[in-house]
C-alpha angles and dihedrals in degrees: 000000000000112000130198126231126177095213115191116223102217129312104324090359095286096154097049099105085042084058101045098043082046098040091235156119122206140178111207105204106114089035094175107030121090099232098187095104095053096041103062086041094075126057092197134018101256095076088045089055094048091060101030103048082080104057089036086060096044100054085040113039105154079060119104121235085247100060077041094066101046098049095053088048092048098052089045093060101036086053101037122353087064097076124207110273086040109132114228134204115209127176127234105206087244102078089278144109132220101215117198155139121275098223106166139060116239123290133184116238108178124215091016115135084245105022103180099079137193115185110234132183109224118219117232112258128022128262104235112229085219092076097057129112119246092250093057097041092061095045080047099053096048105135091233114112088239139023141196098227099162095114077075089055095118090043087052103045086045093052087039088057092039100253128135122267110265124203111291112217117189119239085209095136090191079065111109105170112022092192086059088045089052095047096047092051091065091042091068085061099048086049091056099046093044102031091118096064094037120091091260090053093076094059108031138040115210102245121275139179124203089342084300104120103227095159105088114086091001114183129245136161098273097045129287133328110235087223134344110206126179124214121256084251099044098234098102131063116203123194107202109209121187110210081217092177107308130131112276096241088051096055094040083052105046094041082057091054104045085051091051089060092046094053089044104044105015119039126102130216113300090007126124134184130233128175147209136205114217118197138150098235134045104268112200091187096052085046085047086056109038083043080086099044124064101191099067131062131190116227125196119205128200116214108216135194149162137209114209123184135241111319098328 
């Protein structure tokens, strides 16, 4: 099945002319080191992480565990996860995005600006970011280097033949109330850009490297974190899970998990991780089932608004 990636070119897409006059895409972490063995080694990115976190961390130690992990993910499935006849987005610094098919395997170029390299075929014209939908705007503008955006597959076909975008509806079968799952997509958003003023704001920091956020949609090996914060005093970890829609059992679940993974991969000596649901109604299952925890807490929000008329 073909599958759809927003790949980033570089901070603030500075090697996307590079990519387009040389028909590639490119990660630059491991910038001197010929990746092709270990590559090849590992089916999926949880083995090369496994090998490579260390190396990472060596040639980086002033690097957390966590910048560690992404980018070792990142350069996996850039590399490898992202398969040829895979369609990539990848923006062009102007509003716009380069579309095209990934056609090669992974090769070394030292001393390139990006030197792990993927052979793509550009398609002629840009997609402007402008005639996108909400929805894919915002799976598109995640601050990740990639990012899995096929749920958008029917969108996509639709802009690539010039149509207009249609109503995007998710096949997510855990998915109870797809209005609730639309709102709260774009809650995550709001959160981020308004985490300073909320109540956890005043606790936590969403996780950044190098004032780069990487904490929003954060990968792990059971799919991404909604958002990864990090306490004022760095000793607690906090993964962040909308309900956005889905059935009670499935979002307890799937917070546990993803802290699993946190306390397993991530934390650092003396750390510990702690998590919140976040939903827009009271929710008595998910209360049944974090009365027996004491290291998640459930959160409701309220959406205001007012109408004012004319110029008053």
């Amino acid at each position: 099945m073909k599958k759809y990636y927003r790949v980033m070119l570089g901070a603030k897409s500075v090697y996307a002319k590079e990519c387009l006059d040389g028909g590639f895409i490119g990660v630059g972490f491991f910038k001197n080191v010929d990746l092709t063995s270990v590559i090849s080694k590992y089916d999926e990115w949880r083995g090369f992480n496994q090998e490579m976190i260390p190396v990472y961390l060596e040639e980086y130690p002033d690097k957390s565990k966590i910048a560690a992990g992404l980018a070792c993910a990142t350069t996996w499935i850039v590399l490898r996860g992202i398969e040829p006849g895979d369609i990539v987005l990848s923006p062009n610094g102007s509003g716009s995005y380069m579309v095209g098919e990934i056609s090669g395997d992974y090769s070394f170029h030292s001393g390139a600006s990006l030197p792990h390299q993927r052979k793509i075929t550009w398609f002629p014209g840009l997609l402007a970011r402008s005639s996108m939908s909400d929805a894919l705007k915002n799976s598109t503008g995640a601050i990740a280097t990639y990012c899995d955006i096929t749920k958008h597959t029917v969108e996509l076909e639709n802009l690539m033949d010039g149509k207009q975008p249609s109503v995007i509806t998710t096949t997510d079968e855990t998915i109870e109330d797809p209005t609730e799952f639309a709102l709260e997509k774009h809650l995550e958003d709001f959160l981020v850009k308004n985490w300073k003023s909320t109540e956890l704001g005043k606790e936590y920091d969403i996780y950044e490297e190098d004032g780069e956020l990487i904490g929003q949609q954060y990968m792990s090996d059971t799919g991404p974190l909604d958002i990864l914060a990090i306490s004022k005093d760095k000793q607690t970890l906090l993964v962040i899970e909308l309900k956005k829609g889905r059935a009670s059992d499935s979002v307890v679940g799937q917070i546990q998990r993803y802290m699993g993974y946190v306390q397993e991969t991530l934390l650092e000596e003396s750390q510990q991780v702690k998590g919140v649901i976040i939903a827009l109604e009271d929710d008595l299952r998910i209360r049944r089932a974090l009365s027996v925890v004491n290291n998640i807490e459930f959160y409701r929000y309220q959406i205001n608004f007012k109408l004012f008329k004319g110029n008053s």
